[in-house]
N, C-alpha and C positions, 0 to 999 in steps of 0.2 A: 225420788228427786224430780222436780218439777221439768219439762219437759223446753228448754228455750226456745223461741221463735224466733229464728234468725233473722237479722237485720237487711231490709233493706238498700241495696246501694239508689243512691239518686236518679239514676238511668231507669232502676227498674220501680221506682215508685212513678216515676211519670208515665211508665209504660203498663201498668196495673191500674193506677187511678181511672176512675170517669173522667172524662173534661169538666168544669165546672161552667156551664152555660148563662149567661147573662146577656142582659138586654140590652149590653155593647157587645157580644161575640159576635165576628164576623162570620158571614159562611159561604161556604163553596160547596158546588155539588159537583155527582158526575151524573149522567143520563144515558140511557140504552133502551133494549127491548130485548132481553129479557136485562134482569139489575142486580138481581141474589148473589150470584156468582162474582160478584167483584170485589174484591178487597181494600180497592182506594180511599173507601170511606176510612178506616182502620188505620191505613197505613199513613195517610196523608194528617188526621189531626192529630195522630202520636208524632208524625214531624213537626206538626204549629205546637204544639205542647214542649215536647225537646226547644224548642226554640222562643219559647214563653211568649210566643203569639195567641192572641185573645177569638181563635177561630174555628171551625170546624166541618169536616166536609159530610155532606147527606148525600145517601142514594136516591136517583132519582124514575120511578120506572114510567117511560114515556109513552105512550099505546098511539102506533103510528095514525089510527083515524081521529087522535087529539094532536098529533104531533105538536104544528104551528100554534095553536091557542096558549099549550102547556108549555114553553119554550118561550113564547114571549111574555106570559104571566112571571114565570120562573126571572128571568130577565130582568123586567120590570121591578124586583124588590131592591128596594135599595141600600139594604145592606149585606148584598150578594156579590162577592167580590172576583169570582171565576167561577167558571164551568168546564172540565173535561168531559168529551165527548169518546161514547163508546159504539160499537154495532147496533144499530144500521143509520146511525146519523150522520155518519162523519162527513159525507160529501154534501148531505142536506144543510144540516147547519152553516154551509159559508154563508148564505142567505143572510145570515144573521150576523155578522160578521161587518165592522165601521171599516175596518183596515185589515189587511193579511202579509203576515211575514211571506218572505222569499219562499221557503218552503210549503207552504200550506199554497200559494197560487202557482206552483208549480206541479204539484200531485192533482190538486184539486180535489181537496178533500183537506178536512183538519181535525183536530183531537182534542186542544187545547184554547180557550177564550180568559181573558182578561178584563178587570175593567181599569180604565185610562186614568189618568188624573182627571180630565176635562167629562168625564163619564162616555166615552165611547166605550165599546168593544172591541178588543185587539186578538186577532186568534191566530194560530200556526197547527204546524203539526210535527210530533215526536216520535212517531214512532220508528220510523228512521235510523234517529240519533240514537234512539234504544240501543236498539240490532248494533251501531258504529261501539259503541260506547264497549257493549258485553264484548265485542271480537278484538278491541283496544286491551282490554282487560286479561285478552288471552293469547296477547302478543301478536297476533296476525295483522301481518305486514298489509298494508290498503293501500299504500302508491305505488300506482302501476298494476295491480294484480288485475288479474282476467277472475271476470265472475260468471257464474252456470246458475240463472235463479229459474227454480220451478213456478211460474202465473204472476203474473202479472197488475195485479187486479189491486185497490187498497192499500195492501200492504205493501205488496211488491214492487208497486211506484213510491210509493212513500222510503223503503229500503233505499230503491235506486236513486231517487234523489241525493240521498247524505251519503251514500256509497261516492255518487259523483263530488259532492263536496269534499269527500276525504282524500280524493286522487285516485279513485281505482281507473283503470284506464278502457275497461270494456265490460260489458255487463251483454251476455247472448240470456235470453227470455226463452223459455216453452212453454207453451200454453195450448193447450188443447182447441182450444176457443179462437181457431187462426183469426176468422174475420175480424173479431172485435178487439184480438188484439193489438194485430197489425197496426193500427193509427193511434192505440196510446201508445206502443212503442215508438214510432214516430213524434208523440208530441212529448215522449221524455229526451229523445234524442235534442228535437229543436229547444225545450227549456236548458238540458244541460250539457251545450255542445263540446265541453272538453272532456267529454267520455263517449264511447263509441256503444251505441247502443244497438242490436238487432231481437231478430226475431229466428229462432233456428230450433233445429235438435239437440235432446241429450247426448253428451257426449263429454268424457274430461281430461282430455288430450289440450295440455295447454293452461287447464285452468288451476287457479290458485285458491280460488273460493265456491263450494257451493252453497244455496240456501235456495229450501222449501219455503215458499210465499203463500202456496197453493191451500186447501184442505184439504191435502191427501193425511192423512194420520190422525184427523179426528174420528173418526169411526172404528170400530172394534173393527179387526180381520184387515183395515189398512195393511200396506206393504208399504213398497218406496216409491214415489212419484214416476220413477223409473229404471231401469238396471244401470249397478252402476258399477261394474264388474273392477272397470278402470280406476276406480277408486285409491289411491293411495296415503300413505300416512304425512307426505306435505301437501295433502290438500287438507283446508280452515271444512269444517262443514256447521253450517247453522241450520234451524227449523223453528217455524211461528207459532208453531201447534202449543198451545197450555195443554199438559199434561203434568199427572200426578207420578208418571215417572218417565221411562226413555219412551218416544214414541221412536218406532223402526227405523227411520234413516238414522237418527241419532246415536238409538244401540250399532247398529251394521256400521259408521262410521268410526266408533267405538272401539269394536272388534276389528278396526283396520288400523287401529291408532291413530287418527286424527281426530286434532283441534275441536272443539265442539262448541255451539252455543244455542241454547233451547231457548224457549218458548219465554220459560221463567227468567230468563238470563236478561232476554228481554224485556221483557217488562220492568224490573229491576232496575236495568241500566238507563230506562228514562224516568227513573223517580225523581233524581238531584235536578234535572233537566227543566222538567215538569214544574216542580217545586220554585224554581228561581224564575222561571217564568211566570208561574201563576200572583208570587209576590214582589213582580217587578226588580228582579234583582240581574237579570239578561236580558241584552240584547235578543231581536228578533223580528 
């Protein structure tokens, strides 16, 4: 007896098909240095496809002594509708950039570019919203809580900004790097004055949330950014790190019963984000 081939449901034919590309498909890319490793291309035109949008997103791999040339070539087609931006451009690219959400001239750096009705560029940045969104998703209370984020740097401004959008009420920073960090912590204090912002030691006396901004846990033999003996199971704890499974604070947070949210969790939680912005469907 012949062998049936089971049937498709609609979800998963869109998600198995090619895109069918024509010479109305719109497109979006993202850019970086290195590009292999990203997935957006992937995930992003199985969402225009689910949503029976005529588009699709290309990787794009930037080589910093072409940077500005290959960025405004890119730019320049006109039927390129967004760009997300990944490492090492994020701060370089405001340059490019007609107008900038509240968020994106607050970090000073952005991730995400649009183009306008009128053809400007419109860009911000999400990854923030990410980080809000996965710790939303896992119940942890953000007004009022005290945060403990390990560096400061990209992401961890970018975090602290939407942290202060959602009401958390203090964010202490450690960063290794005192000099340099000292005055972006300062210039996140003066963008977002209704959260208290410093510069200090690890320690979790008090706090409600921790979260690694740092690169400690990308590298084999990583530990924890710092001992965290005091650790308990009502503290939320997150980490930035992409890993293909727990990196170390994650697991040890784990093993103390607390909240978690990774790397993946983030990224995840600014896809819808992403997406609504990239096709003008939110504010920003």
């Amino acid at each position: 007896m012949a062998r049936r081939t089971p049937r498709l449901t609609t979800r998963e034919q869109v998600l198995t098909a090619a895109p069918t590309i024509t010479g109305a498909t719109r497109l979006y890319a993202i850019i970086g240095d290195p590009i292999a490793q990203v997935r957006s291309p992937l995930v992003y035109t199985q969402a225009f496809a689910e949503r029976g949008i005529n588009a699709v997103m290309i990787p794009g791999h930037v080589q910093p002594e072409r940077f500005e040339q290959t960025v405004a070539g890119l730019m320049a087609l006109g039927n390129l509708d967004g760009v997300l931006v990944t490492a090492p451009y994020k701060v370089a690219m405001l340059k490019f950039a007609d107008t900038v959400g509240s968020r994106g001239e607050r970090v000073g750096a952005v991730n995400a570019f649009r183009r306008t009705a009128d053809g400007q560029w419109h860009a911000d940045m999400f990854d923030g919203e990410g980080f809000v969104s996965a710790l939303r998703k896992r119940d942890v209370p953000l007004r009022h809580a005290r945060v403990l984020m390990f560096g400061c740097g990209g992401a961890g401004a970018a975090i602290a900004v939407s942290l202060a959008d959602a009401g958390v009420a203090e964010i202490r920073f450690v960063d290794p790097d005192h000099a340099n960090a000292l005055p972006r912590v300062a210039a996140l204090g003066d963008a977002c004055p209704s959260c208290r912002m410093s510069l200090g030691a690890a320690g979790t006396d008090g706090i409600d949330i921790v979260i690694n901004a740092s690169t400690v846990g990308m590298r084999a033999g990583d530990g924890l950014p710092a001992p965290l003996d005091g650790l308990s199971s009502r503290i939320a704890v997150g980490d930035v790190v992409l890993s293909s499974g727990f990196t170390p604070l994650i697991a040890f947070a784990q093993s103390r019963g607390c909240a978690t949210v990774t790397g993946v969790d983030m990224h995840s939680g600014q896809t819808e984000a992403l997406l609504a912005f990239l096709l003008g469907r939110a504010d920003s």
